[in-house]
C-alpha positions as CSV (number, residue, x, y, z in Angstrom):
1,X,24.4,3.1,-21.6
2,X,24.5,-0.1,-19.7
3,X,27.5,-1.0,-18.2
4,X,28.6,-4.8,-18.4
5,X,29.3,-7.1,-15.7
6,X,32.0,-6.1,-13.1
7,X,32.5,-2.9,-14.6
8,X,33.1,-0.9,-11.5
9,X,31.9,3.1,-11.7
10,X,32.1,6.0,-8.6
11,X,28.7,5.9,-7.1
12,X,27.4,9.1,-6.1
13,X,28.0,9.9,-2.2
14,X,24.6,11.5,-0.9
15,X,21.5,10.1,-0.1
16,X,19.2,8.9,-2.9
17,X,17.2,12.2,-4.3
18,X,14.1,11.2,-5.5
19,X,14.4,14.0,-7.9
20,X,17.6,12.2,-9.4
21,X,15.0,9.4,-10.4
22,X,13.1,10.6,-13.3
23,X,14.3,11.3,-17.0
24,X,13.6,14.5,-18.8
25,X,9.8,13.1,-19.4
26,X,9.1,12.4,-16.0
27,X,9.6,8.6,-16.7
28,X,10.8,7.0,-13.3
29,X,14.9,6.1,-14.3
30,X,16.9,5.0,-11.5
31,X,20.7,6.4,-11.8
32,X,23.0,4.4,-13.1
33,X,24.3,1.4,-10.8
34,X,21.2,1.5,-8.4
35,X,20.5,-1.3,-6.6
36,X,19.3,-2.2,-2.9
37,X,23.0,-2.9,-1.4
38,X,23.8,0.9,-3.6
39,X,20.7,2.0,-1.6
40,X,21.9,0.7,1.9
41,X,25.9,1.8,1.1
42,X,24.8,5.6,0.9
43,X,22.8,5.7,4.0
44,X,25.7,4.0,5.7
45,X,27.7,6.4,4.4
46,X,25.6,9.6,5.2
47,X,23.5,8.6,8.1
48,X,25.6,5.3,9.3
49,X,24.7,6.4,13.0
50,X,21.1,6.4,12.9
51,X,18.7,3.7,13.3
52,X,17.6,1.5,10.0
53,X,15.5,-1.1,11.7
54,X,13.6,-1.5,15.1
55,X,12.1,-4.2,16.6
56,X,9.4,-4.8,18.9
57,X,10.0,-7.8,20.4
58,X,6.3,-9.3,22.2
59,X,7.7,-12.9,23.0
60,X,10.3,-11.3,25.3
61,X,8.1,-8.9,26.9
62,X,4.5,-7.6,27.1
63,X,5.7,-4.1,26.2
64,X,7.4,-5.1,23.0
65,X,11.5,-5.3,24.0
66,X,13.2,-2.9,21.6
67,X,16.2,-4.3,19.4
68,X,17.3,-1.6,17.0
69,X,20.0,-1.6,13.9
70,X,22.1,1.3,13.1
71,X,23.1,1.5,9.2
72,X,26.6,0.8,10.2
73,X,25.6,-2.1,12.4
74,X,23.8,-3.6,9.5
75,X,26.9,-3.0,7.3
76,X,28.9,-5.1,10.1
77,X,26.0,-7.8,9.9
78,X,25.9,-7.9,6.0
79,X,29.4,-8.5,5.8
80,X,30.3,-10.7,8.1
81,X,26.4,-13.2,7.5
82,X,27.4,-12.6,3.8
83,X,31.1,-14.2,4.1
84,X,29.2,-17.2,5.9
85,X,27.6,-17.6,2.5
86,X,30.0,-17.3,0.5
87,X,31.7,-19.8,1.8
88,X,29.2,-22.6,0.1
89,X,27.0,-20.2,-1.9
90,X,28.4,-19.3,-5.2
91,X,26.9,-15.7,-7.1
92,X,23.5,-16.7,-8.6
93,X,22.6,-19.3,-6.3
94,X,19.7,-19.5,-4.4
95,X,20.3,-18.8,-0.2
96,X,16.8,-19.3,1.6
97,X,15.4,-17.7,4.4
98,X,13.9,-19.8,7.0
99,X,13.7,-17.9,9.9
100,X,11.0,-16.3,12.4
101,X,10.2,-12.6,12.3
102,X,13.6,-10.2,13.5
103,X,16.0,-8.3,12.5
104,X,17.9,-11.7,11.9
105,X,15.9,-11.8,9.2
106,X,16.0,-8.7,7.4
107,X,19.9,-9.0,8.0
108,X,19.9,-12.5,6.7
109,X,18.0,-11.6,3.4
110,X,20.2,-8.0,2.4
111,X,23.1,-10.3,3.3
112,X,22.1,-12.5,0.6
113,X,21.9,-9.7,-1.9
114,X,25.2,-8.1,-1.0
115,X,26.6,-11.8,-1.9
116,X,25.6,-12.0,-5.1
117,X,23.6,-15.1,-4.6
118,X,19.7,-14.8,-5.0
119,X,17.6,-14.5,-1.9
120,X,14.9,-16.6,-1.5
121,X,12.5,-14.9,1.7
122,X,10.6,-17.9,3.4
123,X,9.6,-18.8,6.4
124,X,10.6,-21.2,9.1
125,X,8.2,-24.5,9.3
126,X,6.2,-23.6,12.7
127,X,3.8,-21.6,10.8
128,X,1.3,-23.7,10.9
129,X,-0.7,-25.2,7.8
130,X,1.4,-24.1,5.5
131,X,4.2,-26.7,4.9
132,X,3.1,-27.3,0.9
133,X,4.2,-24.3,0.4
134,X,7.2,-24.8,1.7
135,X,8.3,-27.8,0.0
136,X,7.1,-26.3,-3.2
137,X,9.3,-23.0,-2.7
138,X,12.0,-25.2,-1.7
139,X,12.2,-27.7,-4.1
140,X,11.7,-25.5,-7.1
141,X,14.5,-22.9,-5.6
142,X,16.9,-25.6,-4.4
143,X,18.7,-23.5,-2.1
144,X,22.8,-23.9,-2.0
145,X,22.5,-22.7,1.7
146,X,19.4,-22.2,4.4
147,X,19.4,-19.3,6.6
148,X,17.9,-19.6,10.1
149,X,18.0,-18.1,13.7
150,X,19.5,-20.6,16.4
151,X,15.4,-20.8,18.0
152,X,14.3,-22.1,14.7
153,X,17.5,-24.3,14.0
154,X,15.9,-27.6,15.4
155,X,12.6,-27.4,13.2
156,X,14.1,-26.2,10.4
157,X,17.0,-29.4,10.1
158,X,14.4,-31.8,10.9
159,X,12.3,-30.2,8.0
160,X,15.0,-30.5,5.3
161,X,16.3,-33.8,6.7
162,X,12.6,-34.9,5.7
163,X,12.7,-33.6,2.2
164,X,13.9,-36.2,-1.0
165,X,17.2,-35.1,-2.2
166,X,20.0,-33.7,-0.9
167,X,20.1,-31.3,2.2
168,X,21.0,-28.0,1.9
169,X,23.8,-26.8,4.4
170,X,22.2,-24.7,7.8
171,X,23.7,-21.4,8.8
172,X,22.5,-19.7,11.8
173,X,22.5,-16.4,11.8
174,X,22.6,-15.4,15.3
175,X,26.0,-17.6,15.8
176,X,27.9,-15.9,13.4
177,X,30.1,-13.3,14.9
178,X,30.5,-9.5,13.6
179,X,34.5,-10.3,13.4
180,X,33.8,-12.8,10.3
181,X,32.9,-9.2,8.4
182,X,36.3,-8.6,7.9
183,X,36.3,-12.2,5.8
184,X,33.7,-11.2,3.1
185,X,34.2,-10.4,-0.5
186,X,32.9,-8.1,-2.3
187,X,30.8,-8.6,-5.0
188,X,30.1,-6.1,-7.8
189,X,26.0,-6.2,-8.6
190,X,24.1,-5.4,-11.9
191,X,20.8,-3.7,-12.4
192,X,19.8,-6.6,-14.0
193,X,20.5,-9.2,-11.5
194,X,18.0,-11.1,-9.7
195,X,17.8,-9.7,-5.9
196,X,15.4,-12.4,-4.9
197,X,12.5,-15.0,-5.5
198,X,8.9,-13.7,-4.6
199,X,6.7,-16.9,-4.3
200,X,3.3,-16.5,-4.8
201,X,1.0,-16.7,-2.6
202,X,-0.5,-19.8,-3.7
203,X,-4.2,-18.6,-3.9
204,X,-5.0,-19.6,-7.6
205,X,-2.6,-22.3,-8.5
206,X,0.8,-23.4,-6.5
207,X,3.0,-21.5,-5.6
208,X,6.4,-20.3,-7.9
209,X,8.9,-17.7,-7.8
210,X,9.1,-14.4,-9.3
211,X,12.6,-13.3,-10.2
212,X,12.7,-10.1,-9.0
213,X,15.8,-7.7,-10.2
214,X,17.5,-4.8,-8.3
215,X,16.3,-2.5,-11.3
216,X,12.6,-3.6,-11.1
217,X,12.7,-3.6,-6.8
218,X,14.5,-0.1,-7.0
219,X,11.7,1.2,-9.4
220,X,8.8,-0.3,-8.0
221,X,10.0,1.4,-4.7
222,X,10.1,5.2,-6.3
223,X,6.6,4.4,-7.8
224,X,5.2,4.1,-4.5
225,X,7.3,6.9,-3.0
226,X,5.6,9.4,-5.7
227,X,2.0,7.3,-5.8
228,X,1.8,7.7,-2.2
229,X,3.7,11.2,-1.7
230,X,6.2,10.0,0.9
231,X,9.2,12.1,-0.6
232,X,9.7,13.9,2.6
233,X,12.9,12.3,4.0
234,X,11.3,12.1,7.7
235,X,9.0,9.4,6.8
236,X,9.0,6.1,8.4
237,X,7.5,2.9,8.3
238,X,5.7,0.3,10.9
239,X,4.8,-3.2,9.9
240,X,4.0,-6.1,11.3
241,X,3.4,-8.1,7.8
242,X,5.6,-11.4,7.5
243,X,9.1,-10.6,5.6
244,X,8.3,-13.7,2.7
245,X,5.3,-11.7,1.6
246,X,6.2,-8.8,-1.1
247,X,4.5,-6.0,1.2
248,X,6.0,-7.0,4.1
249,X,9.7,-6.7,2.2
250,X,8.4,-3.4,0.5
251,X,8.2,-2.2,4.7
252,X,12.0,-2.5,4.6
253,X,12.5,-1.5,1.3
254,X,11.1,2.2,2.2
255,X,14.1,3.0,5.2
256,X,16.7,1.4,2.1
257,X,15.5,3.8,-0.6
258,X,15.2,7.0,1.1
259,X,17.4,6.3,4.3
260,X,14.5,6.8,7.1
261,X,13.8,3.5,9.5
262,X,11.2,1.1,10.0
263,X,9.7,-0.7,13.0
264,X,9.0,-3.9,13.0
265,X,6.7,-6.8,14.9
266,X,5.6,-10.1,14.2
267,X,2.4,-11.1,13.0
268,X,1.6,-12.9,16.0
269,X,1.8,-9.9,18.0
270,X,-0.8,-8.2,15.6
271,X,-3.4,-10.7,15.6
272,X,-3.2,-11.2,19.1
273,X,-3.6,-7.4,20.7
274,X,-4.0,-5.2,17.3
275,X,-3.8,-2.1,19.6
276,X,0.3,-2.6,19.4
277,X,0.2,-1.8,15.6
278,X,-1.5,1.2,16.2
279,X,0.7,2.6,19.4
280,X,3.4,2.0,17.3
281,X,1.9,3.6,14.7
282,X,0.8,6.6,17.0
283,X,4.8,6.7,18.2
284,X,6.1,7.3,14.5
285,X,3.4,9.9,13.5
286,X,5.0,12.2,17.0
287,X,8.3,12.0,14.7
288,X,7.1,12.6,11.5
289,X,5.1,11.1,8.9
290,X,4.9,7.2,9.1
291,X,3.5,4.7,6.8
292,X,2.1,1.3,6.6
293,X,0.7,-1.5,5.0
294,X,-1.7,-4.4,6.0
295,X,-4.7,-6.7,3.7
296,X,-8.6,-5.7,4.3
297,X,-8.7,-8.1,7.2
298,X,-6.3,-6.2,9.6
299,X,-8.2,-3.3,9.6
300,X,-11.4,-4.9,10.4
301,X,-9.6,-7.0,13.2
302,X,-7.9,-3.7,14.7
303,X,-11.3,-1.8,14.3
304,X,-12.7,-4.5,16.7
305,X,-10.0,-5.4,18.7
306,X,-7.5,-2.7,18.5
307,X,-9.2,0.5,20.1
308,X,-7.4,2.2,22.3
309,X,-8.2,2.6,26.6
310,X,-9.7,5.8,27.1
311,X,-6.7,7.0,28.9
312,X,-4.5,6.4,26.2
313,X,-2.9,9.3,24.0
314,X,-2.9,8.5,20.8
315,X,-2.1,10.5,17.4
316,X,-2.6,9.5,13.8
317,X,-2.8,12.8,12.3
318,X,0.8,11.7,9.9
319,X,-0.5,8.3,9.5
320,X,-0.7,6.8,5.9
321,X,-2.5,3.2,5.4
322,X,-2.3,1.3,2.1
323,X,-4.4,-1.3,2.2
324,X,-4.8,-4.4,-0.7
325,X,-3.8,-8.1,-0.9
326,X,-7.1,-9.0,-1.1
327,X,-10.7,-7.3,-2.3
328,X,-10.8,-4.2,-0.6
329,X,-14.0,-3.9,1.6
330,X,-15.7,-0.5,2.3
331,X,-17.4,-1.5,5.4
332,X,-13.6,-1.9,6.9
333,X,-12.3,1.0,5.8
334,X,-15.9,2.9,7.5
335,X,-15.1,0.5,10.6
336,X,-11.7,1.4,10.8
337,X,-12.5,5.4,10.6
338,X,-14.8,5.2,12.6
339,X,-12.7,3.8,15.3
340,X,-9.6,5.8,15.0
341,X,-11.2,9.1,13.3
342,X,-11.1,10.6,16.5
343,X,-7.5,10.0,17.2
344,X,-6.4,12.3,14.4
345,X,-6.8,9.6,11.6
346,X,-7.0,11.6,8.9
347,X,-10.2,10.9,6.0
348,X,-7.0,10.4,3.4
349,X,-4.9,8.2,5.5
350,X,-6.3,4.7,4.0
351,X,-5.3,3.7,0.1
352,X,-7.2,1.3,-1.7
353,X,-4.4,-0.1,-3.5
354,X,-3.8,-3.2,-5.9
355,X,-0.8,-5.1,-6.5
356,X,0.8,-8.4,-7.5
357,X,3.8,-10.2,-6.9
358,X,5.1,-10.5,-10.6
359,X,5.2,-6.5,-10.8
360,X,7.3,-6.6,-7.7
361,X,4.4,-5.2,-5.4
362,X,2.3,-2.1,-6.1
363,X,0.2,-1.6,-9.4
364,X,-2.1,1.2,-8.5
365,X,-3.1,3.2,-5.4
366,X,-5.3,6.2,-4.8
367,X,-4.0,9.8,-5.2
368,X,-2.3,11.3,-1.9
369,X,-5.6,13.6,-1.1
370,X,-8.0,10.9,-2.6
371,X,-10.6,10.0,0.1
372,X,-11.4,5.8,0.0
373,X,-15.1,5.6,-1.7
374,X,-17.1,2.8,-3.4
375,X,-19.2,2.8,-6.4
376,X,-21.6,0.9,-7.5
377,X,-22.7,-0.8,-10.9
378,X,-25.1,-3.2,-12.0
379,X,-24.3,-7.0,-11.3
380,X,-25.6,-8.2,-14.6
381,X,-24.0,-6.0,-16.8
382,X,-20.9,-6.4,-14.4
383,X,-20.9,-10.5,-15.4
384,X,-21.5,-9.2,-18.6
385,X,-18.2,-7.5,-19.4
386,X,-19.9,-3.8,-19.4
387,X,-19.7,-1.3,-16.6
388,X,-23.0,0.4,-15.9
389,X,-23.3,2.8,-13.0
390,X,-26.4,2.5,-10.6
391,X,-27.2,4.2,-7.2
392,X,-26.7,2.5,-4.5
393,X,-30.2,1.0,-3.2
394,X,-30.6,-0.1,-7.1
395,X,-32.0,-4.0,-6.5
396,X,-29.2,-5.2,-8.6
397,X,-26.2,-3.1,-7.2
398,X,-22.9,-4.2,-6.4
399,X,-20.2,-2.4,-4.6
400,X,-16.5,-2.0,-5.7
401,X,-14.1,0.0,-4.2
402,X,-11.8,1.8,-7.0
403,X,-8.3,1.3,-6.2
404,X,-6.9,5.0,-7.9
405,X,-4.4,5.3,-10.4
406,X,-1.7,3.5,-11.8
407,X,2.0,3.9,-11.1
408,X,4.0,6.0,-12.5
409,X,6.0,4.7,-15.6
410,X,3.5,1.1,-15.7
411,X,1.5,0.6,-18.4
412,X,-1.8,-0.8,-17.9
413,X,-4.7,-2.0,-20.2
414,X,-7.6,-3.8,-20.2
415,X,-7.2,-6.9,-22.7
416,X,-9.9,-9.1,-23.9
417,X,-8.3,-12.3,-22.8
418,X,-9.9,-14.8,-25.1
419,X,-8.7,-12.5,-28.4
420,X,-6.0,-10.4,-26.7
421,X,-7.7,-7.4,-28.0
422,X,-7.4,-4.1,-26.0
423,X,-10.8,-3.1,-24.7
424,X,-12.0,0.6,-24.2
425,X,-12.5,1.8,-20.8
426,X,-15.8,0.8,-18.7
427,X,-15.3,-2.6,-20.2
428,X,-14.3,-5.5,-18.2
429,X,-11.0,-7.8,-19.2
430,X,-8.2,-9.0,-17.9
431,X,-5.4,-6.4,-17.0
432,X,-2.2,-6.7,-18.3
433,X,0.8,-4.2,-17.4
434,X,4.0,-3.4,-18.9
435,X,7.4,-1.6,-17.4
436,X,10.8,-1.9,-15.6
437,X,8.9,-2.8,-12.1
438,X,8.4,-6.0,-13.8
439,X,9.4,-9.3,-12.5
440,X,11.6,-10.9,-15.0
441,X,9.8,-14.6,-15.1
442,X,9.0,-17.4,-12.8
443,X,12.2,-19.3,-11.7
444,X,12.7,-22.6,-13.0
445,X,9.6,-22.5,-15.4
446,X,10.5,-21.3,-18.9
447,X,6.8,-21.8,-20.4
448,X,5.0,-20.4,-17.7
449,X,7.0,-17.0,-17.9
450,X,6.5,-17.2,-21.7
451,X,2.5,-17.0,-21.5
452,X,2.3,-15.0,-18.6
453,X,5.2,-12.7,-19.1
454,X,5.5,-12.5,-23.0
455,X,2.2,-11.5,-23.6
456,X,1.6,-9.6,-27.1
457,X,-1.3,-7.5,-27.6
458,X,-3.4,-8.7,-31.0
459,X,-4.8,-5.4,-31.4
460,X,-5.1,-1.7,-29.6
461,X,-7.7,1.1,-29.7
462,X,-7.5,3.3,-32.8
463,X,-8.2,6.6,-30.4
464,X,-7.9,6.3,-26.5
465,X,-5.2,3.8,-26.2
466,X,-3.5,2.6,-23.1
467,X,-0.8,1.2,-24.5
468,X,0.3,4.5,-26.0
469,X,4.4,5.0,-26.5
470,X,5.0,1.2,-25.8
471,X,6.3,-1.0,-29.2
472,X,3.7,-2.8,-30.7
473,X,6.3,-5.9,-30.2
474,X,6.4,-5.0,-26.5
475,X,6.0,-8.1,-23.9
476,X,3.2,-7.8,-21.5
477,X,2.5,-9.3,-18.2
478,X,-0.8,-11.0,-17.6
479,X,-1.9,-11.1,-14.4
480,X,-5.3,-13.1,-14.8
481,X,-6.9,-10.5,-12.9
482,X,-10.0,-9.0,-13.9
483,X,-10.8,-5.4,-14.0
484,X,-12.1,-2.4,-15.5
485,X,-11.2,1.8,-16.4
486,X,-14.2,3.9,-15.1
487,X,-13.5,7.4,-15.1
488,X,-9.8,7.2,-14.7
489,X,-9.9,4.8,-11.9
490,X,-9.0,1.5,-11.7
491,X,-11.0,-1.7,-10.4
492,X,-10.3,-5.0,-9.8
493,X,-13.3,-7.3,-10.4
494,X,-12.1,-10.4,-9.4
495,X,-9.7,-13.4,-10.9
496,X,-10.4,-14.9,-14.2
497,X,-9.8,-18.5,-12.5
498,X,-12.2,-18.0,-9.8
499,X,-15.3,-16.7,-11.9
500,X,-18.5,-19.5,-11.8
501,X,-19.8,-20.7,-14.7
502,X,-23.8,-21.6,-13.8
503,X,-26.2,-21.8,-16.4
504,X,-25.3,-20.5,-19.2
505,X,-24.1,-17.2,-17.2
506,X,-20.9,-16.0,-14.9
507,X,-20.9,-15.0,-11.8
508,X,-18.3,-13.5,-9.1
509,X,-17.7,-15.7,-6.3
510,X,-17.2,-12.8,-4.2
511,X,-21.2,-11.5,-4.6
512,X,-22.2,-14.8,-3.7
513,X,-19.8,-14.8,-0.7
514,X,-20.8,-11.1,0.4
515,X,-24.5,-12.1,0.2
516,X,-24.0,-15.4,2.2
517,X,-22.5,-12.9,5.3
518,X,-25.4,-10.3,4.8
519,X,-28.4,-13.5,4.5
520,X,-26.9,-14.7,7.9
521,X,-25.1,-13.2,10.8
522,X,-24.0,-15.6,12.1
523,X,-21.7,-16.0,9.7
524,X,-18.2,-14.8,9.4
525,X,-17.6,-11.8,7.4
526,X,-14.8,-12.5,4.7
527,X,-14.5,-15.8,5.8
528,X,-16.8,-17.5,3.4
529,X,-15.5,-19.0,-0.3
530,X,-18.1,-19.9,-3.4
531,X,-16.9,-22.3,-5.8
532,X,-18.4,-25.4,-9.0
533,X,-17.7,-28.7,-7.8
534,X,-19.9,-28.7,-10.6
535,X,-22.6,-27.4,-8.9
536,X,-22.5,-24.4,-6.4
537,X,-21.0,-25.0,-3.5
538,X,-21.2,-22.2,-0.4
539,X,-18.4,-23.0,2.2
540,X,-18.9,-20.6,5.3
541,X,-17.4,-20.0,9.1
542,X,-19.2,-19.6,12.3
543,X,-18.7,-16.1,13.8
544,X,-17.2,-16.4,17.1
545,X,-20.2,-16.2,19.8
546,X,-23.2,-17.7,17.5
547,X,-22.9,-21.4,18.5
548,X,-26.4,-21.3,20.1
549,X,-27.7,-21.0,16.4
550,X,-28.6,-24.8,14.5
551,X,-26.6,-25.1,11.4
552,X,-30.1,-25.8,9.6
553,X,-31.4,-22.1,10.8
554,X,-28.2,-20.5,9.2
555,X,-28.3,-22.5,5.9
556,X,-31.5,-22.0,4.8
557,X,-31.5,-18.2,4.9
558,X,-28.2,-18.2,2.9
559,X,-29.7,-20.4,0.1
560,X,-32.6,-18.0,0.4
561,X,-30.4,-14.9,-0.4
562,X,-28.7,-16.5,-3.1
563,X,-31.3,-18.2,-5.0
564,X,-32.9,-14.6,-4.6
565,X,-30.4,-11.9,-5.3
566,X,-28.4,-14.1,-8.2
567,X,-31.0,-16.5,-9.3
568,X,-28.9,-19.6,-8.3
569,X,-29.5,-22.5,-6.3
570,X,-26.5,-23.5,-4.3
571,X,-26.1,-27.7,-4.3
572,X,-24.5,-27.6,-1.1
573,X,-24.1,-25.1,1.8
574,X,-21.3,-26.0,3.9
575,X,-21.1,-24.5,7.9
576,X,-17.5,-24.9,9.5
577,X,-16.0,-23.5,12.9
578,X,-13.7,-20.7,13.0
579,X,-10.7,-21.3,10.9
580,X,-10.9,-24.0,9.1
581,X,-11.5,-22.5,5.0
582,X,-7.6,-22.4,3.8
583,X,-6.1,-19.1,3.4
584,X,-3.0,-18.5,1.9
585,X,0.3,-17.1,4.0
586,X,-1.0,-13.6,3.0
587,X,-4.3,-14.1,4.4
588,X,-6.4,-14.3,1.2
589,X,-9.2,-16.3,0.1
590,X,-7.8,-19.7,-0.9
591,X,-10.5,-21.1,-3.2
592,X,-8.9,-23.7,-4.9
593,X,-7.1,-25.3,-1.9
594,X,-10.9,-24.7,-0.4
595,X,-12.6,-26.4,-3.6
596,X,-9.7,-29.2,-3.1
597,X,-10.6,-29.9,0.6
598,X,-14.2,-30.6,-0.4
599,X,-14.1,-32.7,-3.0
600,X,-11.2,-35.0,-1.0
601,X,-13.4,-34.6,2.3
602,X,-10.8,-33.0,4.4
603,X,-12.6,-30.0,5.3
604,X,-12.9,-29.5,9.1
605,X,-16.1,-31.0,10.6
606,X,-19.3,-29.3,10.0
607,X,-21.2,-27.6,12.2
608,X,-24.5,-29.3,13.7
């Protein structure tokens, strides 16, 4: 039974037991009065002297300075950050978070939770190319209060001073003292309630907030503490993934649930020496088992960049990887174990996984002594709707990595999405999920939640149904992903939005974009976005080192390949230097803002 607002009830005392978490049929079912300030309350109260949050610091030093929160510290932080907003932020407003990288951050967002208001985890405006995003997030959230560090104070006043409306008031973190604790309120705080906005990452259509609640946060946390088997207590995470993306607040969601700690860096400090994610990654696996999370592109980068000296000692053997965001590529998952399979890496450490913002984070991941594989199925039949298996030097073969099974207590099926008609497995549709992990609706936009969030299915299998135990007036969320069942395994297949219509047939942009990097070298490998503008349009970057090749002797092999292997002819093949396609703040593909860019001629110069 549910109690009702402000009904106060004894919490339990211990740490969280994962075991306490599941009902009599296994289903995961948070205790009553679980949320993520419950979470951080019992490890204060149980473990207050031991470290929640560490980080590495690379702008102060070349070693990484170490700044480290106790649970008890961050209980001083909360309170006294959290009576700072209080003071103009009343419970169920929105309190953003503009800040760089740091513990300020992490302390800023949990201190906008603990307040009752709604955190809204963004990022200060000196990331570069990315201020549309900003104004979007901030002018659909419109923030009673802005939340920033005293280095990014300047650039975040001018920003909002720029903005139409009226300002929102600055508090900087870093200034407030731990005596203005004793000043804070405190604030009783449903299941229900809405713990914070997750903006999207703006890769198919602009971006808007997901209204994430403490009961689908707390959930979506166990699901990936029994998906990925981390239920031993000494587990710990490393991350360098920005705190506004939903991975990166999943990273300090894990030390919350089960009271372990996490180490942080920026992203910065990744891309620039990659080798620092994985000596702190060695570091935690000496202690105990670690984890860690990063898109396709990180472990490519750290595969290439990130290998350790020969004199270094370095041990992965307790390391576990998820890696998503984006398509997941075989060839970096080979790179990567390549690289580091002689350091102890074990062959189960890296999890395909998939997830999406509106389910909170994680939709499926491989089981805990799965090894990452590929499979491979004809392209045709693929663009077709139908999975059909091949080998993999069949001529029309296309790779997929499967990305495992689905959480526990989520519901997925595969929906036809003209008809909304559930389709059997080893057909392709668009997946739709249901359970308490998901979001509750997009802030602020009342028809957009009811088509993607109140989806009903028209019609389910007679034998073999996913949607087996849910009400046939259940909601479902669409996530306008496609995908497909094959032998108990999930796949993703791409996004119904992206998918080219040519001639009469469909076509993923991602084989057209993975033939375009085999057909030429030279090009950039995931750096290369197919789109209609209404005619094919290719839209590639030079690898670093190949300017001594003409753009002419790179484009003509590329329209080769692609008239050859999908019997296309692309209009226009378009050669660009190193970094100029858009990509999202998450690091994916941005095809729209790319097809945009086009069309209005602002894409970066082309190469000659």
């Amino acid at each position: 039974m549910q109690r009702a607002r402000g009904q106060e009830f004894d919490a339990p005392r211990g740490l969280l037991d994962i075991d306490d978490c599941v009902d009599a049929a296994g289903r995961v079912a948070l205790p009553r009065g679980t949320t993520l300030i419950s979470l951080i309350d019992r490890n204060i109260a149980n473990i207050g002297s031991t470290v929640a949050y560490r980080y590495l610091d690379f702008g102060r030093s070349p070693h990484g300075a170490v700044h480290e929160l106790t649970w008890t510290q961050l209980d001083t932080r909360l309170g006294a950050i959290g009576s700072r907003i209080q003071r103009v932020a009343s419970r169920g407003e929105c309190v953003a978070v503009l800040a760089p990288q740091g513990l300020d951050y992490v302390a800023g967002f949990f201190a906008a939770v603990k307040s009752g208001t709604i955190a809204v985890p963004l990022f200060a405006p000196e990331l570069p190319g990315h201020a549309e995003r900003l104004v979007t997030a901030l002018r659909d959230a419109q923030p009673a209060l802005v939340l920033t560090t005293a280095a990014a104070e300047g650039s975040v006043r001018t920003f909002l001073e720029r903005l139409p409306g009226a300002t929102p008031e600055v508090a900087v973190i870093d200034r407030i003292p731990d005596s203005a604790a004793v000043d804070f309120t405190p604030v009783v705080i449903d299941e229900d309630d809405i713990s914070h906005l997750q903006y999207t990452s703006g890769a198919t259509r602009p971006p808007v907030g997901v209204e994430i609640t403490h009961r689908a946060v707390g959930t979506n946390l166990v699901q990936m503490i029994f998906a990925i088997d981390l239920m031993n207590r000494n587990t710990h995470g490393v991350s360098w993934l920005p705190l506004y993306h939903d991975m990166g607040l999943s990273m300090i969601g894990f030390p919350a649930t089960y009271g372990g700690h996490s180490t942080l860096m920026s992203p910065t400090a990744f891309i620039r020496r990659p080798q620092r994610w994985i000596r702190a990654l060695s570091e935690g696996s000496r202690a105990g088992r670690v984890v860690t999370a990063a898109p396709n592109f990180a472990y490519e980068w750290t595969a290439q960049r990130g290998r350790p000296r020969p004199e270094e000692d370095i041990d992965l053997s307790n390391v576990v990887m998820i890696i998503g965001s984006e398509p997941v590529s075989m060839a970096a998952i080979d790179a990567f174990a390549e690289a580091f399979g002689p350091y102890g890496l074990p062959p189960t450490a890296i999890k395909p996984s998939y997830g999406i913002a509106e389910a909170t984070l994680m939709v499926a991941t491989t089981a805990p002594n799965a090894v990452a594989a590929e499979s491979y199925f004809d392209r045709d039949c693929l663009a077709a709707g139908v999975a059909v298996r091949v080998g993999a030097d069949a001529p029309n073969a296309v790779a997929h990595v499967g990305c495992g099974q689905v959480a526990r207590s989520l519901w997925a099926v595969i929906v036809d999405p003209q008809t909304g008609e559930e389709l059997p497995d080893g057909r392709v549709g668009e997946i739709w999920l249901h359970g308490t992990n998901i979001g509750r609706g997009y802030w602020n936009h009342p028809e957009q939640t009811r088509s993607i969030f109140g989806a009903r299915l028209a019609a389910r299998l007679s034998s073999g149904s996913r949607a087996r135990g849910i009400p046939h007036d259940a909601d479902w969320l669409r996530t306008t992903d496609l995908g497909m069942f094959v032998d108990g395994e999930l796949y993703v297949t791409g996004r119904i939005i992206d998918l080219l219509e040519i001639d009469g047939r469909t076509l993923y942009p991602q084989d057209i974009e993975a033939t375009t990097a085999e057909a030429a070298p030279s090009v950039r490998r995931g750096y290369v976005a197919a789109f209609t503008a209404p005619e094919l349009v290719i839209v590639a970057e030079r690898a670093a080192g190949r300017s001594r090749f003409g753009a002419e002797s790179v484009i003509e092999p590329i329209r080769a390949a692609v008239r050859n292997t999908h019997g296309v002819v692309a209009a226009d093949v378009v050669l660009l230097p190193a970094g100029a396609i858009p990509r999202t703040t998450s690091g994916k593909l941005a095809r729209r803002a790319c097809r945009a860019a086009y069309l209005d001629g602002t894409l970066t110069a082309r190469v000659k």
